[in-house]
PyMOL CGO cylinders between C-alpha atoms (Angstrom):
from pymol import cmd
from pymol.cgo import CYLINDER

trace = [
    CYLINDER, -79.52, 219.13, -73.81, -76.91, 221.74, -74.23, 0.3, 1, 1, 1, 1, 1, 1,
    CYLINDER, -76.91, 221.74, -74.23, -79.11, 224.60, -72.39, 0.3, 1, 1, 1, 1, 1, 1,
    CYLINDER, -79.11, 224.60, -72.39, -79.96, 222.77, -69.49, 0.3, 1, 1, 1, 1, 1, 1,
    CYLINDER, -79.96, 222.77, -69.49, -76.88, 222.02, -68.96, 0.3, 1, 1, 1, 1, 1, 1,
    CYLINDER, -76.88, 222.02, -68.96, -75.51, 225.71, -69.45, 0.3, 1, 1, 1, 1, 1, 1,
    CYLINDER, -75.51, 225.71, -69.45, -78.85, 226.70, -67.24, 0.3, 1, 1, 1, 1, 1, 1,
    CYLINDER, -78.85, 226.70, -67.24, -77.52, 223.92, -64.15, 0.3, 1, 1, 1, 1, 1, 1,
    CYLINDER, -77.52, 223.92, -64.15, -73.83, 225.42, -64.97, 0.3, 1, 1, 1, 1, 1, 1,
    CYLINDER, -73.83, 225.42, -64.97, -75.40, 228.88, -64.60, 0.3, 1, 1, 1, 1, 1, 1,
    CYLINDER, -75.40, 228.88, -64.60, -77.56, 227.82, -61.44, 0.3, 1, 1, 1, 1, 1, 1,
    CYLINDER, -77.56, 227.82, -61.44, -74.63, 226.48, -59.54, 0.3, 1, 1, 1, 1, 1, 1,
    CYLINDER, -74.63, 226.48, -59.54, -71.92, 229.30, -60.18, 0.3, 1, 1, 1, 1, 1, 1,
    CYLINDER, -71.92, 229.30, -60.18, -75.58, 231.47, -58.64, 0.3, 1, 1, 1, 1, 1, 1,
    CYLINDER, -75.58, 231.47, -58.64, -75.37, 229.26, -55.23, 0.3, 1, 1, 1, 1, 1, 1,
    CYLINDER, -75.37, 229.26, -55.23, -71.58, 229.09, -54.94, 0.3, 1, 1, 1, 1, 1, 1,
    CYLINDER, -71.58, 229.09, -54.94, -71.76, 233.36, -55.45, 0.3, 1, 1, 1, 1, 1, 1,
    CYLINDER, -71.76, 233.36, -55.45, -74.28, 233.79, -52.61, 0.3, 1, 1, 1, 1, 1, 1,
    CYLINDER, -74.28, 233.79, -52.61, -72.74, 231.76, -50.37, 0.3, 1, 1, 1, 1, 1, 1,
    CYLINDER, -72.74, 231.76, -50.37, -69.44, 234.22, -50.63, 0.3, 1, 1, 1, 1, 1, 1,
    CYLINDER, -69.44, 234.22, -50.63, -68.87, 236.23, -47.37, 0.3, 1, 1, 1, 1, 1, 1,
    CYLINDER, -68.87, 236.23, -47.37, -69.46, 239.68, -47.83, 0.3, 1, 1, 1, 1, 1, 1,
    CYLINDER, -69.46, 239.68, -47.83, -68.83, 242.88, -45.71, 0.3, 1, 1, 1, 1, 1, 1,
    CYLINDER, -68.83, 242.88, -45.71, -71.03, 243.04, -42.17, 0.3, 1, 1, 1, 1, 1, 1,
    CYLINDER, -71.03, 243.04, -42.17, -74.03, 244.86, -42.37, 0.3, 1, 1, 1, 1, 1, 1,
    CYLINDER, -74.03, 244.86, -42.37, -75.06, 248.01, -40.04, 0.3, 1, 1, 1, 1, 1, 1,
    CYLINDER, -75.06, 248.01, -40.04, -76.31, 245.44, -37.30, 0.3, 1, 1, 1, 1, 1, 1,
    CYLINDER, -76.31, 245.44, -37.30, -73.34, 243.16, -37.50, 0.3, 1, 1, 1, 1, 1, 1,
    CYLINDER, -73.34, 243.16, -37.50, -71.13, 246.56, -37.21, 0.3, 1, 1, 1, 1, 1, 1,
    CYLINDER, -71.13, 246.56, -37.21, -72.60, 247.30, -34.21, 0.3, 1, 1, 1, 1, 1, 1,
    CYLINDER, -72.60, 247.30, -34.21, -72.88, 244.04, -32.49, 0.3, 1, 1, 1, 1, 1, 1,
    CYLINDER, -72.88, 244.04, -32.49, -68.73, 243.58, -33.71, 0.3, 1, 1, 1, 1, 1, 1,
    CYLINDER, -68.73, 243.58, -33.71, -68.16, 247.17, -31.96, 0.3, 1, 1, 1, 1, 1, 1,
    CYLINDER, -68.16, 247.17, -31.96, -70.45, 246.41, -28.97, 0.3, 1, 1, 1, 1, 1, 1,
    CYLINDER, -70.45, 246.41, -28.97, -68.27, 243.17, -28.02, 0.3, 1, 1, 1, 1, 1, 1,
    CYLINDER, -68.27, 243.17, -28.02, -64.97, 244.57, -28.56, 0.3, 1, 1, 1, 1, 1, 1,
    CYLINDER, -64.97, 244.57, -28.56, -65.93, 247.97, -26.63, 0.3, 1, 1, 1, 1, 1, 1,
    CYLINDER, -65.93, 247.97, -26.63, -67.26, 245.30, -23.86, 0.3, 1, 1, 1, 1, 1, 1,
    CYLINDER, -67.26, 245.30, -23.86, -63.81, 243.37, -23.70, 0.3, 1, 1, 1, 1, 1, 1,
    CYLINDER, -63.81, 243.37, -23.70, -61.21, 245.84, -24.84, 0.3, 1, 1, 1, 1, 1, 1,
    CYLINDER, -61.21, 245.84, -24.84, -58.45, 248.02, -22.17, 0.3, 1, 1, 1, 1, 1, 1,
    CYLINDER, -58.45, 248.02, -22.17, -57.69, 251.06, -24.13, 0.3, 1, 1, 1, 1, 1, 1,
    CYLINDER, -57.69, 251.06, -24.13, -53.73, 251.41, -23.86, 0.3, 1, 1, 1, 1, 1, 1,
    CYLINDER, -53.73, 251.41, -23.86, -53.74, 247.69, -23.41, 0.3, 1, 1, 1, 1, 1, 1,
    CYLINDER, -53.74, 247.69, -23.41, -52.71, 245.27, -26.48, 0.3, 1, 1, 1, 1, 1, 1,
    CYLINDER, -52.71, 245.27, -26.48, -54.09, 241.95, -26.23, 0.3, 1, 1, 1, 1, 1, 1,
    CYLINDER, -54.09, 241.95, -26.23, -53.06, 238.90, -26.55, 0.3, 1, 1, 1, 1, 1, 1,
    CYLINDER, -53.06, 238.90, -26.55, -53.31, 236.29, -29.24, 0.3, 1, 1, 1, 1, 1, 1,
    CYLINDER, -53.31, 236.29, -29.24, -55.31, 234.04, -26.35, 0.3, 1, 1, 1, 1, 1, 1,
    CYLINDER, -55.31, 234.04, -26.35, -57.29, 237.42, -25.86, 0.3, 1, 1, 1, 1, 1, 1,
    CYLINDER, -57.29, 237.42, -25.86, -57.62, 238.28, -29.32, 0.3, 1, 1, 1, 1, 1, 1,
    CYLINDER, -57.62, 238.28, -29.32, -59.64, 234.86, -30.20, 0.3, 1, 1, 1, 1, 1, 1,
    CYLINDER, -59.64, 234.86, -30.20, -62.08, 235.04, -27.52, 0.3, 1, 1, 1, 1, 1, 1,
    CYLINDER, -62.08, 235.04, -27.52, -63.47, 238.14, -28.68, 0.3, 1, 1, 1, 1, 1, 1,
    CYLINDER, -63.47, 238.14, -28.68, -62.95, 236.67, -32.41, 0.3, 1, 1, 1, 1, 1, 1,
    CYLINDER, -62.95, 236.67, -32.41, -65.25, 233.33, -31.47, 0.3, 1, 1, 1, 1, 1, 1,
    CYLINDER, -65.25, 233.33, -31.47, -67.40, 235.81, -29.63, 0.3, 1, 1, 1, 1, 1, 1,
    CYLINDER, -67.40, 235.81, -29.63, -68.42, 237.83, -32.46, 0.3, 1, 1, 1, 1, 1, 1,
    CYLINDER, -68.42, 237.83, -32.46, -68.04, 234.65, -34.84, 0.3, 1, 1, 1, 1, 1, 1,
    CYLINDER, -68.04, 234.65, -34.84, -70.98, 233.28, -32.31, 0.3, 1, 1, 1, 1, 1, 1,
    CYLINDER, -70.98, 233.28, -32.31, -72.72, 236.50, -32.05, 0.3, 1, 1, 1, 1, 1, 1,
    CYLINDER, -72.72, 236.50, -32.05, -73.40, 237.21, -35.78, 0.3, 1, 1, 1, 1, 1, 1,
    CYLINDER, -73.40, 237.21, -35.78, -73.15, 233.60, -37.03, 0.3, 1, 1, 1, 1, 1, 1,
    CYLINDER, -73.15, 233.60, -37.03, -70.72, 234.74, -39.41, 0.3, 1, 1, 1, 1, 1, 1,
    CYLINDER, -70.72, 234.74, -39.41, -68.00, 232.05, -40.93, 0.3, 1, 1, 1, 1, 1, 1,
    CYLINDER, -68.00, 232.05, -40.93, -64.12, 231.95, -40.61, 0.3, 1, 1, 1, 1, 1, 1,
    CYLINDER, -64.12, 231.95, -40.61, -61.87, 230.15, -38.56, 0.3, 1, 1, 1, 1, 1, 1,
    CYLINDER, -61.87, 230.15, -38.56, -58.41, 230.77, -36.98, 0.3, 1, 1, 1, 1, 1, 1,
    CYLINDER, -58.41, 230.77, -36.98, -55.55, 228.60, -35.37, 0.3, 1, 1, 1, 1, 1, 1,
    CYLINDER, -55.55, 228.60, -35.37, -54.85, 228.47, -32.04, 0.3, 1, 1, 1, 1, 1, 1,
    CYLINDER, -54.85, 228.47, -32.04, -51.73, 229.67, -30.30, 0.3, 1, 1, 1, 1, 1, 1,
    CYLINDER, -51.73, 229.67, -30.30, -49.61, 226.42, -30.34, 0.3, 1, 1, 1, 1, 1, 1,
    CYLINDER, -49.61, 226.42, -30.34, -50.51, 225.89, -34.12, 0.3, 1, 1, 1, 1, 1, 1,
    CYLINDER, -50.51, 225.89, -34.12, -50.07, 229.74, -35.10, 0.3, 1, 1, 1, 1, 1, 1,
    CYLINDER, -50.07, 229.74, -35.10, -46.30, 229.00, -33.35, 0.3, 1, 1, 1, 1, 1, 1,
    CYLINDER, -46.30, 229.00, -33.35, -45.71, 225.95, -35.08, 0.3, 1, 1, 1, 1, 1, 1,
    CYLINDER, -45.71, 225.95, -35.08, -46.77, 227.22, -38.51, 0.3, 1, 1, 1, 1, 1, 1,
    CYLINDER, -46.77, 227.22, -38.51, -44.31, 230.28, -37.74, 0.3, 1, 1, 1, 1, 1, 1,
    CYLINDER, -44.31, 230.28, -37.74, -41.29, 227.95, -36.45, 0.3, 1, 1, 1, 1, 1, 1,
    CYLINDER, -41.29, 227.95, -36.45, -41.56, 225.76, -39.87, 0.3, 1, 1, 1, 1, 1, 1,
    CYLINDER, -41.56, 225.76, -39.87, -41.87, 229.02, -42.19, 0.3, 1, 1, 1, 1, 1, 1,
    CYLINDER, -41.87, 229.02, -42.19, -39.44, 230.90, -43.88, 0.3, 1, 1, 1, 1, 1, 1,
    CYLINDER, -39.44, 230.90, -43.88, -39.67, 234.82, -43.37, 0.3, 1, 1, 1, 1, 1, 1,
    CYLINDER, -39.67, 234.82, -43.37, -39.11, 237.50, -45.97, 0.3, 1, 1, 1, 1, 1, 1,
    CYLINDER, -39.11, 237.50, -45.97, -36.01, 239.62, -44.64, 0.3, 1, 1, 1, 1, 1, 1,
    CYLINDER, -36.01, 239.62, -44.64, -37.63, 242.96, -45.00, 0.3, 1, 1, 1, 1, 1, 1,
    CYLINDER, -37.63, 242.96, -45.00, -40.38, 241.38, -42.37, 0.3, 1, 1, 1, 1, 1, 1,
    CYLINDER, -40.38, 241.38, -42.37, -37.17, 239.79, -40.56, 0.3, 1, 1, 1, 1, 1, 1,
    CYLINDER, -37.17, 239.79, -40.56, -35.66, 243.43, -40.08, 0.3, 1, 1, 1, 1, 1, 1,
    CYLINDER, -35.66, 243.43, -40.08, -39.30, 244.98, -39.09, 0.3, 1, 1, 1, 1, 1, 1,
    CYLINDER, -39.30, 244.98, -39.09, -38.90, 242.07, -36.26, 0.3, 1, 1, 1, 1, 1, 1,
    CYLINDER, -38.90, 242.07, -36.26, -35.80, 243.23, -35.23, 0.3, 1, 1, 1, 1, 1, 1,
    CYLINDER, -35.80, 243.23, -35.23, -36.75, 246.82, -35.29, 0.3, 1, 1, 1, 1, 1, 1,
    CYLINDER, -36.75, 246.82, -35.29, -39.78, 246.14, -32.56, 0.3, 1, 1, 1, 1, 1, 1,
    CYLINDER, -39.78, 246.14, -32.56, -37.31, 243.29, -30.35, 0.3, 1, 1, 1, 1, 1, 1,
    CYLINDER, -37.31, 243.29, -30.35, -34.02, 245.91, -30.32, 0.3, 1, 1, 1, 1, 1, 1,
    CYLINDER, -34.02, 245.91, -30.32, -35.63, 249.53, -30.50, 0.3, 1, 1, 1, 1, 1, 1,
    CYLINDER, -35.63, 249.53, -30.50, -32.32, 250.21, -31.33, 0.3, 1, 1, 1, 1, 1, 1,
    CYLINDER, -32.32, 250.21, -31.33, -31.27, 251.01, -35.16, 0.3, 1, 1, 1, 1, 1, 1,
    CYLINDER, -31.27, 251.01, -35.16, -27.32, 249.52, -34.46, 0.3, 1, 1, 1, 1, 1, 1,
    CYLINDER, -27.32, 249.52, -34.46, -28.46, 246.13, -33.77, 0.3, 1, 1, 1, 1, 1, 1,
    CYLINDER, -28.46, 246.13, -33.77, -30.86, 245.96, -36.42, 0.3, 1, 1, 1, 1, 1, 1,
    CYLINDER, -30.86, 245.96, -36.42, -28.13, 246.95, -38.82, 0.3, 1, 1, 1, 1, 1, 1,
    CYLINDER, -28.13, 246.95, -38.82, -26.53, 243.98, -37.91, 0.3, 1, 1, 1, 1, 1, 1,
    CYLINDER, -26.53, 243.98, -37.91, -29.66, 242.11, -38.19, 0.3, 1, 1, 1, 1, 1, 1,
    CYLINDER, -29.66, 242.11, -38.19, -30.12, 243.46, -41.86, 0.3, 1, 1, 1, 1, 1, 1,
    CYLINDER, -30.12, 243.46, -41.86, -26.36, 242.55, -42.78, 0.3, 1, 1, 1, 1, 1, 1,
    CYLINDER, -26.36, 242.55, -42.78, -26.87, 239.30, -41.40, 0.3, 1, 1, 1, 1, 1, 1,
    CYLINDER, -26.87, 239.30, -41.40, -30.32, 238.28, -42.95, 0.3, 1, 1, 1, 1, 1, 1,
    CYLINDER, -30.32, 238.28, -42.95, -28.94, 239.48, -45.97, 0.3, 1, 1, 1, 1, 1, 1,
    CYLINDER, -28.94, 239.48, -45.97, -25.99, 236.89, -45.80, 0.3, 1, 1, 1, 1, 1, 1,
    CYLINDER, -25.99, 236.89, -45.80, -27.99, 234.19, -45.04, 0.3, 1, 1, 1, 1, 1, 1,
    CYLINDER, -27.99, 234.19, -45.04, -30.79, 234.65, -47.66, 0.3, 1, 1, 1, 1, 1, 1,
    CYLINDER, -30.79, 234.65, -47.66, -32.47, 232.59, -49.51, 0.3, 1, 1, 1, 1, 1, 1,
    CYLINDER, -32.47, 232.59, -49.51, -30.72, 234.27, -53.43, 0.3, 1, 1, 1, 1, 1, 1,
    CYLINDER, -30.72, 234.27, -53.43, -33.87, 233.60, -55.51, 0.3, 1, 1, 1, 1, 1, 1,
    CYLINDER, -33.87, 233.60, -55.51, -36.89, 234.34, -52.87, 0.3, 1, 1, 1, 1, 1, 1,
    CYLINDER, -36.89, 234.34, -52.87, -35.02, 236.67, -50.99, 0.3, 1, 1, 1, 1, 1, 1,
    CYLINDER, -35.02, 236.67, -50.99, -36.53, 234.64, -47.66, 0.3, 1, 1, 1, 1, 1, 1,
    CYLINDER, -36.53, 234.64, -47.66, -34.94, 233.76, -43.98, 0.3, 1, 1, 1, 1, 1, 1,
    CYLINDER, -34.94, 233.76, -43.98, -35.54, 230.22, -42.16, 0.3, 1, 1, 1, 1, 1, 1,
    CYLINDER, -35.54, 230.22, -42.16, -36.83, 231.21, -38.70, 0.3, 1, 1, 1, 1, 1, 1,
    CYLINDER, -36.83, 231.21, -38.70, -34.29, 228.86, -36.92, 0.3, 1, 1, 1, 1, 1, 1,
    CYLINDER, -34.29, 228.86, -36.92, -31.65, 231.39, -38.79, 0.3, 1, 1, 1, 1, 1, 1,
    CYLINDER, -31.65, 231.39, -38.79, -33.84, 234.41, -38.13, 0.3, 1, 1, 1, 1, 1, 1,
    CYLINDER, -33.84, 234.41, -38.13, -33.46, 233.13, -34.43, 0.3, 1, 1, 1, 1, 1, 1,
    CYLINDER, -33.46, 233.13, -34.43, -29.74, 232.50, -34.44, 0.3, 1, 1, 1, 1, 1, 1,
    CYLINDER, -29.74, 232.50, -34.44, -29.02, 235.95, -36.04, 0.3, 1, 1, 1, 1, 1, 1,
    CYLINDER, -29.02, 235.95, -36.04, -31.19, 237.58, -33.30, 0.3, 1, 1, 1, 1, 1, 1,
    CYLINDER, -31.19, 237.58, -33.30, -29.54, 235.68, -30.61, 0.3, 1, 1, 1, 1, 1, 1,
    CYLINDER, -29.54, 235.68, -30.61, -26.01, 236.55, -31.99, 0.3, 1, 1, 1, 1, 1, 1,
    CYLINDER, -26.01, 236.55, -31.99, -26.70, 240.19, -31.83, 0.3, 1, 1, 1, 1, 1, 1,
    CYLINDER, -26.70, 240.19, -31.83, -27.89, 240.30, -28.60, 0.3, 1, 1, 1, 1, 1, 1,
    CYLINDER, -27.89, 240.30, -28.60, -24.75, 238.69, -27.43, 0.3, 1, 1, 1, 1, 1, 1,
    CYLINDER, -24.75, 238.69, -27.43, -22.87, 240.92, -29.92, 0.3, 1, 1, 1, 1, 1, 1,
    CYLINDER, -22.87, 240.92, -29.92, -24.44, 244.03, -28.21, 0.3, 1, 1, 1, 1, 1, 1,
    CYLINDER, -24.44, 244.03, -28.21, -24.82, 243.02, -24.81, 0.3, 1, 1, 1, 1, 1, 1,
    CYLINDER, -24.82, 243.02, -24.81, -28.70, 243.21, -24.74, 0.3, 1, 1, 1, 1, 1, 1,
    CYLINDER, -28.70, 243.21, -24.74, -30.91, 240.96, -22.32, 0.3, 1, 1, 1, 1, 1, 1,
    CYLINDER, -30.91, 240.96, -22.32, -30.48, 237.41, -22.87, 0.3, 1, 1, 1, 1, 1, 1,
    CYLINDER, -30.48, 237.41, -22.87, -33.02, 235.60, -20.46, 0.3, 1, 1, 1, 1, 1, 1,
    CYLINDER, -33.02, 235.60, -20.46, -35.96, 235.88, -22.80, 0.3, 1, 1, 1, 1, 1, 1,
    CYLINDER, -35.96, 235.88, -22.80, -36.37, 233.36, -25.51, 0.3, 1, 1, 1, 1, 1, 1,
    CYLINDER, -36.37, 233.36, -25.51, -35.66, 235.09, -28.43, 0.3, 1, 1, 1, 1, 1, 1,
    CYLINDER, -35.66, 235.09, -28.43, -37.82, 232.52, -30.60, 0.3, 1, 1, 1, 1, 1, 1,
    CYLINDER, -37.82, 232.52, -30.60, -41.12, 233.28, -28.27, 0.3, 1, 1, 1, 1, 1, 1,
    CYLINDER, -41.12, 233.28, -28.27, -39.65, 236.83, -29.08, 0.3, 1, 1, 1, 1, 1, 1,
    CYLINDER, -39.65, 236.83, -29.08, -40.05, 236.23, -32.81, 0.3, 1, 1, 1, 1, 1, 1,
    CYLINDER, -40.05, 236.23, -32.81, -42.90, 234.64, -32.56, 0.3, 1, 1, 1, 1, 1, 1,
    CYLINDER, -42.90, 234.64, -32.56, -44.83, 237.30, -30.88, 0.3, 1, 1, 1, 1, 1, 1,
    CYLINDER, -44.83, 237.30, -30.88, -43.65, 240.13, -32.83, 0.3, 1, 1, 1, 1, 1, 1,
    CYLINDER, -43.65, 240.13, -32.83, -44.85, 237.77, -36.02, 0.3, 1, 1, 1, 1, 1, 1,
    CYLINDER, -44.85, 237.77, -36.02, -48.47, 237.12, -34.76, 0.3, 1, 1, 1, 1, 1, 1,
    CYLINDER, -48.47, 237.12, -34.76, -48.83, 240.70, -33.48, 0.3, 1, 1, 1, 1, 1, 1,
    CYLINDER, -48.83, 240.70, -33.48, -47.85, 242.07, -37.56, 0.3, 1, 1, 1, 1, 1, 1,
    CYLINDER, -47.85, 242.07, -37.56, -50.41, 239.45, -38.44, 0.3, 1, 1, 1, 1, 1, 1,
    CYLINDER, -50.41, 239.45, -38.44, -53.01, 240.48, -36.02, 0.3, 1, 1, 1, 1, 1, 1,
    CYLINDER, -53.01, 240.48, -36.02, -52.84, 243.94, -35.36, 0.3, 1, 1, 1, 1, 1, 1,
    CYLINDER, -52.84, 243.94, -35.36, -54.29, 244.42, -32.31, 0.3, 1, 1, 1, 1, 1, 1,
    CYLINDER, -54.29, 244.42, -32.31, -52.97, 247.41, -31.14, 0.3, 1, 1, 1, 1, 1, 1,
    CYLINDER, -52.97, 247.41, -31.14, -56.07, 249.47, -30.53, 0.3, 1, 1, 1, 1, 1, 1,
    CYLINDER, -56.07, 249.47, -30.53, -60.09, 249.09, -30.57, 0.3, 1, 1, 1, 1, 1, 1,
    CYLINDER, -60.09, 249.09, -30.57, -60.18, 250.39, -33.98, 0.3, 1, 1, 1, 1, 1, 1,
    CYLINDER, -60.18, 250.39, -33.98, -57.66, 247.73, -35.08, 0.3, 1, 1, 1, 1, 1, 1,
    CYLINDER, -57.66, 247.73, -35.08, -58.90, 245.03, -33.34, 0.3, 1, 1, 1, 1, 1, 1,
    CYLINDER, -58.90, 245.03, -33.34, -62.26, 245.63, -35.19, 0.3, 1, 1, 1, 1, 1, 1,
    CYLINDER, -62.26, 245.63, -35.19, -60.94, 245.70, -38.24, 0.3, 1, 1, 1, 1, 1, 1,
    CYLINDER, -60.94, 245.70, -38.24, -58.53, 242.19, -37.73, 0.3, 1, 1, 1, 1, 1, 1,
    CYLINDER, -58.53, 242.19, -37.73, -61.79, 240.81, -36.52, 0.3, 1, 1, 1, 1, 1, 1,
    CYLINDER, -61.79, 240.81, -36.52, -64.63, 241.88, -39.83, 0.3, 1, 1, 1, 1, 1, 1,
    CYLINDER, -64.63, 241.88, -39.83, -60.97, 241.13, -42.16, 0.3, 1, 1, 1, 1, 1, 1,
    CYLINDER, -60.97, 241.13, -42.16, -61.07, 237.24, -41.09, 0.3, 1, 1, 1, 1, 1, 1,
    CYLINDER, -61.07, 237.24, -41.09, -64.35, 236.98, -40.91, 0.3, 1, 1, 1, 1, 1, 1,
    CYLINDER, -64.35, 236.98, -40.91, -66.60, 236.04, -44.18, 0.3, 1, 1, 1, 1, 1, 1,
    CYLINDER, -66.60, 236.04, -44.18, -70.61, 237.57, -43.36, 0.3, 1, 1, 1, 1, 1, 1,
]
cmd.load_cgo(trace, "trace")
């Protein structure tokens, strides 16, 4: 009794280990480089929208597994998160350009940190941005939570180039 059931314990770890994504293969490489060649603009970032067509493409085209949100529950999850302030200042590095304002950002996040997880609410991550912008006199017509938002989706899913959108694509996909 005890070996068969070490030789069913044995024969199910076997089936849950195959059915583990793995890295592409040589023909799923190609197909993956073949559809983003097809759909990329060099010099052109994409979009998140953009970004999961070609995803669900390839996903389709080499019946590989994986799944991600869509835009309006990618900017929900990020509007009910809490940020980690070194990520927070990286944000405000890519919204100002400008190394002033995200001084101010840095003092600020650091004030309003969480002590023990050293962490940011985005509603304060927001507020802080907003009051610098005032505080500096920079552009205040654009929403600086869609701001946020994007710069947070694009460090999530760099998409920067064809060789980074390749590699976002085979990293969230299991083969």
């Amino acid at each position: 009794m005890f070996l068969k059931t070490i030789t069913l314990s044995f024969c199910v770890a076997l089936y849950f280990l195959q059915c583990q994504g793995g890295p592409p293969d040589d023909v799923q490489r190609n197909t993956i480089g073949r559809i983003v060649g097809d759909l990329y603009v060099p010099n052109t970032p994409l979009t998140y929208e953009e970004f999961l067509t070609i995803f669900n493409q390839v996903k389709q085209a080499t019946n590989a597994a994986g799944e991600l949100s869509s835009l309006v529950d990618l900017e929900r999850s990020i509007a009910a998160s809490t940020i980690k302030v070194k990520d927070a200042i990286a944000c405000a590095q890519s919204i100002f350009g400008d190394d002033e304002a995200t001084d101010l950002v840095e003092r600020f996040c650091h004030e309003n940190r969480s002590r023990i997880f050293g962490t940011i609410e985005f509603r304060q991550l927001v507020d802080i941005i907003h009051v610098v912008k005032q505080t500096m006199q920079k552009d205040l017509n654009i929403d600086t939570a869609v701001q946020i938002k994007d710069e947070i989706i694009k460090r999530m899913y760099p998409c920067g180039s064809y060789s980074d959108t390749v590699t976002t694509i085979i990293e969230n996909l299991e083969f």
